[in-house]
C-alpha positions in Angstrom: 54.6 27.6 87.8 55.8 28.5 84.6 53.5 31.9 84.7 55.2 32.6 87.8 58.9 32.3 86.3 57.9 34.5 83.7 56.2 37.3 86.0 59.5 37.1 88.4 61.4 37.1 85.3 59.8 40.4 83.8 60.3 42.2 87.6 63.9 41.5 87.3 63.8 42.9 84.1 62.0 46.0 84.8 64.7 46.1 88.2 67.4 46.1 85.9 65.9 48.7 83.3 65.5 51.2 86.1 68.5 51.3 87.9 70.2 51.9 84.3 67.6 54.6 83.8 68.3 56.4 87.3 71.8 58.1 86.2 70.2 59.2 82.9 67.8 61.5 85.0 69.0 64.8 84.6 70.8 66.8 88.1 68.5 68.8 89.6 65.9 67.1 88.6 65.7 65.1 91.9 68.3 65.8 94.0 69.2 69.7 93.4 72.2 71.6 92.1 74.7 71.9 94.6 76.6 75.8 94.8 80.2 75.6 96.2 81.8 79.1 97.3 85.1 79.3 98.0 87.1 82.5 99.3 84.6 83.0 102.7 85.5 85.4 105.4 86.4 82.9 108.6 83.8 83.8 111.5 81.3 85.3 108.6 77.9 83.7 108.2 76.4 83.6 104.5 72.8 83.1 104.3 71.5 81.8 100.7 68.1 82.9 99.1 65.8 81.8 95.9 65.4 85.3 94.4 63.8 83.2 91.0 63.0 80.2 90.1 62.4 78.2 86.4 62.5 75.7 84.1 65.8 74.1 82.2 65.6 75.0 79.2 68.8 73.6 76.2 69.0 76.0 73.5 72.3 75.8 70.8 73.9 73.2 73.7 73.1 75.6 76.5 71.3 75.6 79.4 69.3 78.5 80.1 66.2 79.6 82.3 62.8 80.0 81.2 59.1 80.5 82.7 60.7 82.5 85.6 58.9 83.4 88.3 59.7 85.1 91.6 61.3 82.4 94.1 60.5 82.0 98.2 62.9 84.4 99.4 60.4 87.2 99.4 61.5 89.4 96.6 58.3 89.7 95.1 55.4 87.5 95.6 56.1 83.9 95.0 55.2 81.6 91.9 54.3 84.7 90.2 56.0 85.3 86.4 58.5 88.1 87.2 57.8 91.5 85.3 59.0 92.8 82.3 61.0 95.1 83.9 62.4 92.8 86.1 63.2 90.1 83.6 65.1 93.1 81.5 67.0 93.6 84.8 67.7 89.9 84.9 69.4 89.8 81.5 72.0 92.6 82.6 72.8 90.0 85.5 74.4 88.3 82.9 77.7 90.5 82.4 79.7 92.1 85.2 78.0 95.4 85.1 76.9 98.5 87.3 74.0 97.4 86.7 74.3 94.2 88.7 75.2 96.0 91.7 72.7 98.4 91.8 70.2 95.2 91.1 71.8 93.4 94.2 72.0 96.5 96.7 69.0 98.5 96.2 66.4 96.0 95.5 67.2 92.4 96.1 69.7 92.3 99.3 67.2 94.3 101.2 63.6 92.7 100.2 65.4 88.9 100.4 64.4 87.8 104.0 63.4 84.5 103.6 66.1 81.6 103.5 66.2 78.6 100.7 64.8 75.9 103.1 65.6 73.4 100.3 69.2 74.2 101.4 71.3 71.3 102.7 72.4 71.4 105.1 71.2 74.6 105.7 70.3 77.8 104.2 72.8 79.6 106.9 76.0 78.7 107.3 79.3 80.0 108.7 82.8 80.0 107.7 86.1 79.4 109.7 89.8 78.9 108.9 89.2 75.3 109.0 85.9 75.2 106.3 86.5 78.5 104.2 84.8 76.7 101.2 81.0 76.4 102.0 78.7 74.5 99.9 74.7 74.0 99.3 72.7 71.6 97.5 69.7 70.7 96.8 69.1 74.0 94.7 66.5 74.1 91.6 66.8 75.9 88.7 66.3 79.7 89.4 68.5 82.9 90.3 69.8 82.6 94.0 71.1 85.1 96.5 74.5 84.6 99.0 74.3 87.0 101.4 76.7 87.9 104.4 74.3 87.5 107.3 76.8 87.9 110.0 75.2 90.4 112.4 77.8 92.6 113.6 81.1 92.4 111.3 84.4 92.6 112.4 85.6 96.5 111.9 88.1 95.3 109.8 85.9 93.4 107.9 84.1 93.6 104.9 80.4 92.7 104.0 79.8 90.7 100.9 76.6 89.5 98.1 77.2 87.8 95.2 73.9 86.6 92.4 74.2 83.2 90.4 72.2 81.7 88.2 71.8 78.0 88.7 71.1 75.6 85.9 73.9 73.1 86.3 76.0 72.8 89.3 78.0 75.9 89.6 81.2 77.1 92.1 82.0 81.1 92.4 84.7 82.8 94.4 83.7 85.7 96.8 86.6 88.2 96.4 85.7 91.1 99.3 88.5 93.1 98.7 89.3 95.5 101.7 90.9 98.8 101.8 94.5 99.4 103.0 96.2 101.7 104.4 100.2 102.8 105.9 101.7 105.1 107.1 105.4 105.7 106.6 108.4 107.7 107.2 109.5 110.6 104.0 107.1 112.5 101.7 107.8 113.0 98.2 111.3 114.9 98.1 111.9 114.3 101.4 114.0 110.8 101.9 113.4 109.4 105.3 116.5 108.6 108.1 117.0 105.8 110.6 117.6 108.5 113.0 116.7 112.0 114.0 118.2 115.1 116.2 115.9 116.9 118.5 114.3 119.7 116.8 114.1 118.0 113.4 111.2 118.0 111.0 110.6 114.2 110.7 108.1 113.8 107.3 105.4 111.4 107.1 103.2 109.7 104.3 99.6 108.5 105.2 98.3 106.3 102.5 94.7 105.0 102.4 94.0 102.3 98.9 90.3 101.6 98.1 89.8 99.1 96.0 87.4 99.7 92.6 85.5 96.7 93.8 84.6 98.3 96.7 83.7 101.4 96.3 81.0 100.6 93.2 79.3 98.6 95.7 78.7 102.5 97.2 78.4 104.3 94.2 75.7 102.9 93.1 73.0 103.4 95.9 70.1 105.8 95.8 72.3 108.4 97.7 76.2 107.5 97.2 78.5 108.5 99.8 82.1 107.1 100.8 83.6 108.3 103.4 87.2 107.6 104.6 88.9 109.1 107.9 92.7 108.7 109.0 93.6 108.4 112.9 96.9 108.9 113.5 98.3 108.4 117.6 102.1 110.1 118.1 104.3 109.7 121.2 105.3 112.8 123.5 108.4 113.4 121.3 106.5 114.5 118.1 103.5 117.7 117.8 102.6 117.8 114.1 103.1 121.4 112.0 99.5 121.6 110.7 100.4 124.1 107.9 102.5 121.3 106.8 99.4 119.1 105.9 99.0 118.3 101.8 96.1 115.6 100.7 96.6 114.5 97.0 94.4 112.2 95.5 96.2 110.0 91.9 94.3 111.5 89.2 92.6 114.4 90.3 94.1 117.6 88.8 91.2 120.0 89.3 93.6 122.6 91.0 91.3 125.1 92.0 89.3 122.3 93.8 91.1 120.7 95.5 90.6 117.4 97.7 89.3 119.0 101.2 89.5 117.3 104.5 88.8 118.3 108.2 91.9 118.0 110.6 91.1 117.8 114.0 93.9 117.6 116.7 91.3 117.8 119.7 90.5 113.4 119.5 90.6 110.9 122.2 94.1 110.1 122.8 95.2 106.2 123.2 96.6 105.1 126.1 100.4 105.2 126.0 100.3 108.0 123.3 100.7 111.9 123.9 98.7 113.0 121.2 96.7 111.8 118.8 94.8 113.3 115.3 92.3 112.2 112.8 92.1 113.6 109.1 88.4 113.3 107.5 87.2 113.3 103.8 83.4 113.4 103.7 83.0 111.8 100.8 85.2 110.4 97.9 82.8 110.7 94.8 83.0 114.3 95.4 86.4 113.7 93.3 86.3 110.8 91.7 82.3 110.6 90.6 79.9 107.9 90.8 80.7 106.5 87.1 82.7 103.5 87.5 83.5 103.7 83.8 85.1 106.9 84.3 87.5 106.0 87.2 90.7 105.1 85.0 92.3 108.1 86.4 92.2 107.7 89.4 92.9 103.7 89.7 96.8 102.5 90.7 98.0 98.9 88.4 96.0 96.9 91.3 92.7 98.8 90.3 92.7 101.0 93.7 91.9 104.5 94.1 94.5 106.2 96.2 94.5 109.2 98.8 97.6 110.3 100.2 98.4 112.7 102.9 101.5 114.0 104.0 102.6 115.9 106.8 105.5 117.0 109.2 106.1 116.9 112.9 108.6 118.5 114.7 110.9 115.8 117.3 110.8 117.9 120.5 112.9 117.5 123.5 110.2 115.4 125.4 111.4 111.9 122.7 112.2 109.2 123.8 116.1 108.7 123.9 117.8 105.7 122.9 114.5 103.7 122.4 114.5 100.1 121.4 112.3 98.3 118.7 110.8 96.6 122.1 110.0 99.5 123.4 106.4 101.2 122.0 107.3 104.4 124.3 109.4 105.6 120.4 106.3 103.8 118.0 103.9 106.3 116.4 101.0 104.3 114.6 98.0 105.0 112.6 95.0 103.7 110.5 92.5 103.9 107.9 88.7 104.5 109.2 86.0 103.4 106.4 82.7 102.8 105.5 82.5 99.1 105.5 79.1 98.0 105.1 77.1 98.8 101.8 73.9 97.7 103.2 74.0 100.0 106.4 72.1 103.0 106.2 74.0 104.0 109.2 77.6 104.2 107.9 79.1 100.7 109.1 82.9 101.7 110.7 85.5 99.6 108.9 89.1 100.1 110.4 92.2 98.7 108.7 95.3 97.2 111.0 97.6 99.6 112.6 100.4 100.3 110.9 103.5 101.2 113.5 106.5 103.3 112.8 109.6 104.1 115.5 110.9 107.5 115.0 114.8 107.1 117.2 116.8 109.6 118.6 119.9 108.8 120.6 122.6 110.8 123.3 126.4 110.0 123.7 127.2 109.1 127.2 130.6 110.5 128.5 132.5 108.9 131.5 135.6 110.4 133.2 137.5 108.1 135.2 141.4 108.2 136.7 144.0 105.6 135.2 144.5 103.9 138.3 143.5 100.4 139.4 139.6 101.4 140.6 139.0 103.6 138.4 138.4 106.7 140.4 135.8 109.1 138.9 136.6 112.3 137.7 134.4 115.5 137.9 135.0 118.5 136.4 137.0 117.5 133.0 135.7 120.5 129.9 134.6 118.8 126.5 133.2 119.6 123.1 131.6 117.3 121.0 131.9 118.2 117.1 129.8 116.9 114.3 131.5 114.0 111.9 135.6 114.1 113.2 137.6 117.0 115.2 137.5 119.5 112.1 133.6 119.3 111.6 131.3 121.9 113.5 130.9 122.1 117.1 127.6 120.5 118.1 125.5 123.0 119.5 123.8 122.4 123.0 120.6 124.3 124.7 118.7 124.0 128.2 114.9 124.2 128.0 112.9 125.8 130.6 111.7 123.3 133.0 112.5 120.1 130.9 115.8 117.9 132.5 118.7 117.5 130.3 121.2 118.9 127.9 120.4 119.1 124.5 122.3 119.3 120.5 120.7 121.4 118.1 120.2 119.6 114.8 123.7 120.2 112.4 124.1 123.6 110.8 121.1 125.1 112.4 120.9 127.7 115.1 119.4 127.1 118.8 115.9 128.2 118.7 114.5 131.0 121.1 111.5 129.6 122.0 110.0 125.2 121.6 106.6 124.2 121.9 106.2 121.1 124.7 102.8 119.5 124.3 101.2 122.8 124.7 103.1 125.5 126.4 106.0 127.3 124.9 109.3 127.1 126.7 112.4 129.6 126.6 115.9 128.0 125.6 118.9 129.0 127.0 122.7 128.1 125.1 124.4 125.8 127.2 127.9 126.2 128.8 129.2 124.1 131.9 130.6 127.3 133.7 131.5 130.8 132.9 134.6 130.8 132.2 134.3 129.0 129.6 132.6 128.5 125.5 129.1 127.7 125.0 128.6 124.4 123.9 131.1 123.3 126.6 130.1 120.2 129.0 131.6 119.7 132.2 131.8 115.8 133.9 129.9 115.8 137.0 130.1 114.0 140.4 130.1 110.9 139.5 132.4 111.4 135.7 129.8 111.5 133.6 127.9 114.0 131.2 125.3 113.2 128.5 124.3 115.1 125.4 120.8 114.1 124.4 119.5 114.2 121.0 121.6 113.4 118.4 120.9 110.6 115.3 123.3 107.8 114.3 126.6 108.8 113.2 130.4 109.9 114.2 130.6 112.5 116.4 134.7 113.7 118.1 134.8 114.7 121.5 137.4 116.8 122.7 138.5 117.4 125.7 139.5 120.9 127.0 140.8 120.9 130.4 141.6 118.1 132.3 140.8 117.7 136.4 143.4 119.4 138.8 146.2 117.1 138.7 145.4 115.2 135.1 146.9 115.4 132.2 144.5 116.4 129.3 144.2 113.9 126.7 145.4 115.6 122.7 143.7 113.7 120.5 140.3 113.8 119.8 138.2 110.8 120.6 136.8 109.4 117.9 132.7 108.1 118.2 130.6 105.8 116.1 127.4 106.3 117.6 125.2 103.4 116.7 122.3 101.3 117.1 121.9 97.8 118.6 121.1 95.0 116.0 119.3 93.2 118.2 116.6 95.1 120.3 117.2 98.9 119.1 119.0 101.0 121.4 122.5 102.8 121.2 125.6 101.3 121.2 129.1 103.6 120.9 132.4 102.3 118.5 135.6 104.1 119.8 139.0 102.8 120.3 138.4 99.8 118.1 135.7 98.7 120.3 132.0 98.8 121.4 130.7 99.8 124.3 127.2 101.0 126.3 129.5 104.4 127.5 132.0 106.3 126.5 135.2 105.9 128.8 137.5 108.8 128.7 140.7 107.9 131.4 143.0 110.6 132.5 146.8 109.9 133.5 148.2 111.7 136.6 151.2 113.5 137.7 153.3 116.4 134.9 155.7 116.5 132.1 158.7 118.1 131.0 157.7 121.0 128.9 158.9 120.2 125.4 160.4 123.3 124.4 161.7 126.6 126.1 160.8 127.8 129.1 162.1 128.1 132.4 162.0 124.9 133.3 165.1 123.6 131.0 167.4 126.7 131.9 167.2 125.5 135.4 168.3 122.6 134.7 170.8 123.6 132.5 172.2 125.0 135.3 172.0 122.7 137.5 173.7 120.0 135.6 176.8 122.8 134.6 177.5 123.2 138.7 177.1 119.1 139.0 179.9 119.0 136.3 182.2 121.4 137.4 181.8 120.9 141.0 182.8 117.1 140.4 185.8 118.8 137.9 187.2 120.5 141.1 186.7 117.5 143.1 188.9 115.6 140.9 191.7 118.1 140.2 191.6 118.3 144.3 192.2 114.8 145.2 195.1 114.9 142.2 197.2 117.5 144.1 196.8 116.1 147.2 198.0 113.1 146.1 201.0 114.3 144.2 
């Protein structure tokens, strides 16, 4: 009995000893590593991969890797000691080099085909905006490989590796940086408006910004190319002046070389879109070079190289008047098209989101109508319309073959002879309501109303020049705010200390006295001396007779 006390005893013992020694066991040694990567692309799947495996090794209070062999991913053959070569390769993995990219992209991500089925939970796994921080464990020492596995990426998407050595557990950040792009209203020297007249120029600035990170990940394959291509779709009311086109990339001052592109005007138009163009640069280390050392010059504070192009379009009488910010029918829009996928022989198409920009034009809407209790409307009252207040310019107006409408040449220029509408050339003619009067003259129609189309915000003073049969004509110039709506875009006047969707302009009947000289007063002269001295005889009559 006693033996057995002392047997039971020494189990307990031994019990005890060993659950003390199980947290002394080093991590890894049983249950793994476990690799935590935060910064995943939601809907991306990332595959991981033993490129190498070894032994822990502590040297100076640091864990290192030693006995390396070739791992199970099916870079090289497995349990094998790694080369000499290789191992020389590995050691450059240690610093954020060129070096490590080339490693990844032109020998490992393509030879690693076989997952880590030590994984847990699995060697595959797939990101969303719920889990965008995936984890594995179960890793032994060695050298391991996260790959984006997803098959077909989105197009404005970017594909991603990233190499870590594992000897403790470890978490990285994947940082796939994607190029941006925008296009905007102005080019240098040229400050953009919230408005435009028909027949401007209106300037634009295409932007594309590649980030360094992105482009080494190119630059160092066997044959290095990056290619970048801008689309740009424009409504009816804009054709692009191709001798207008510029291309500047920051850095690059090699004059007699300059950055080349192909501009072709002949591309698949959008639906909703009149026209549409693409601008194509073949490849960007034709300028820039291969050397990621060497691109300083061309990199922005944010470590992005930079291609701008710039480029005017002329506003043609086919715009869209009055459009509103709901209204796409007045939104041009364009975007960056990019190589996206390092590991695709093919050319993977990348595409960065639309940026949209609403060029406005606007018309002043006229409407003659009687002072009297309906309203009545008046047809055939004369105006001009002049530029700023009743001593500015008159505004100019045209016709254009074929094309509805009555249209103001932008300030201080002259009508032209001839405008280009999609692709046909149509003659202009200089507008005036009848002849017997001015050009640039408008005449109220049927209904009271005229409308001059084509105009930007501003104050405009419309004059009136002859007044219907039986009106008087209004003196004073009518001044006009002409405006946009706050709210959904559009136009909106100011005149008489109040707003309004139309212009009213009322005429009072009947005549007045002439003010000065004339006929008219002698007559009357006249007639009041005879009243006077008729009713003098009268009285002087009925005196005598009464005396």
């Amino acid at each position: 009995m006693k033996n057995i006390k002392k047997l039971l005893a020494l189990v307990l013992a031994l019990a005890i000893c060993a659950a003390f020694a199980l947290p002394a066991l080093a991590e890894g040694e049983g249950t793994g590593y476990t690799l935590t990567m935060s910064g995943a692309q939601p809907g991306h799947k990332y595959t991981i991969y033993q490129i190498f495996s070894g032994d822990n090794s502590e040297l100076d209070g640091k864990m290192n890797l030693v006995n390396i062999k070739y791992g199970t991913s099916g870079y090289g053959e497995e349990g094998q000691p790694a080369d000499e070569d290789t191992l020389k390769e590995l050691a450059d993995l240690e610093s954020d080099s060129t070096a490590l990219n080339e490693f990844l992209l032109t020998e490992i991500v393509p030879d690693a085909t076989i997952p880590f089925d030590g994984a847990q939970p699995s060697a595959e796994q797939e990101a969303s905006d719920t889990t965008p921080e995936l984890a594995w464990s179960g890793l032994l020492g060695g050298y391991y490989l996260v790959k984006d596995t997803t098959e077909n990426i989105p197009s404005e998407e970017v594909r991603s590796a990233i190499m870590v050595k594992m000897v403790e557990t470890t978490s990285i950040t994947t940082k796939p940086q994607k190029p941006t792009s925008n296009k905007e209203l102005g080019t240098e020297g040229i400050e953009p408006k919230d408005s435009y007249n028909i027949g401007d120029m209106v300037p634009f600035t295409l932007t594309a910004n590649i980030p360094s990170s992105e482009l080494v990940q190119f630059a160092v394959k066997k044959t290095p190319k990056f290619w970048i291509r801008f689309r740009d779709q424009m409504t009816a009311g804009l054709i692009i002046d191709e001798t207008t086109f510029e291309v500047s990339l920051a850095g690059y001052t090699d004059t007699e070389k300059p950055v080349e592109g192909t501009l072709d005007t002949s591309v698949e138009v959008e639906s909703g879109y009149a026209r549409a163009f693409t601008y194509y640069i073949e490849d960007l280390f034709k300028y820039i070079g291969t050397d990621e050392g060497a691109w300083g010059p061309y990199l922005n504070e944010n470590g992005e190289v930079v291609v701008t192009v710039t480029y005017q379009a002329r506003l043609t009488e086919e715009a869209k008047i009055n459009g509103t910010k709901d209204d796409p029918s007045a939104v041009n829009k364009a975007h960056l098209e990019f190589d996206n996928d390092p590991t695709d022989e093919n050319d993977g198409d990348g595409k960065t989101t639309d940026t949209e920009v609403p060029v406005y034009t606007f018309s002043i809407k006229g409407h003659k109508v009687a002072e009297t209790e309906d309203g009545e409307n008046l047809a055939g009252a004369i105006f001009q319309l002049h530029w700023d207040n009743k001593d500015g310019d008159v505004v100019k107006l045209y016709t254009v073959e074929g094309v509805e409408g009555i249209f103001a040449a932008p300030k201080g220029e002259e009508i032209p002879e001839t405008v280009k509408i999609g692709t046909e050339t149509k003659t202009t003619t200089a507008y005036k309501c009848d002849d017997e009067h001015d050009d640039f003259t408008i005449k109220s129609n049927e209904s009271g109303e005229f409308t001059i189309i084509g105009l930007p915000l501003g104050n405009y003073a419309l004059v009136e020049i002859e007044a219907p049969t039986g009106y008087n004509k209004i003196d004073d110039p009518i001044s006009i705010v002409v405006k946009e709506n706050e709210d959904h875009g559009g136009v909106v006047y100011e005149y008489s200390g109040k707003d309004s969707s139309e212009v009213k302009i009322v005429n009072k009947s009947g005549s007045t006295l002439p003010s000065t000289g004339g006929m008219g007063t002698t007559i009357l002269y006249i007639v009041g001396a005879v009243l006077v001295i008729g009713a003098g005889v009268v009285l002087f009559t009925k005196r005598r007779m009464s005396n």
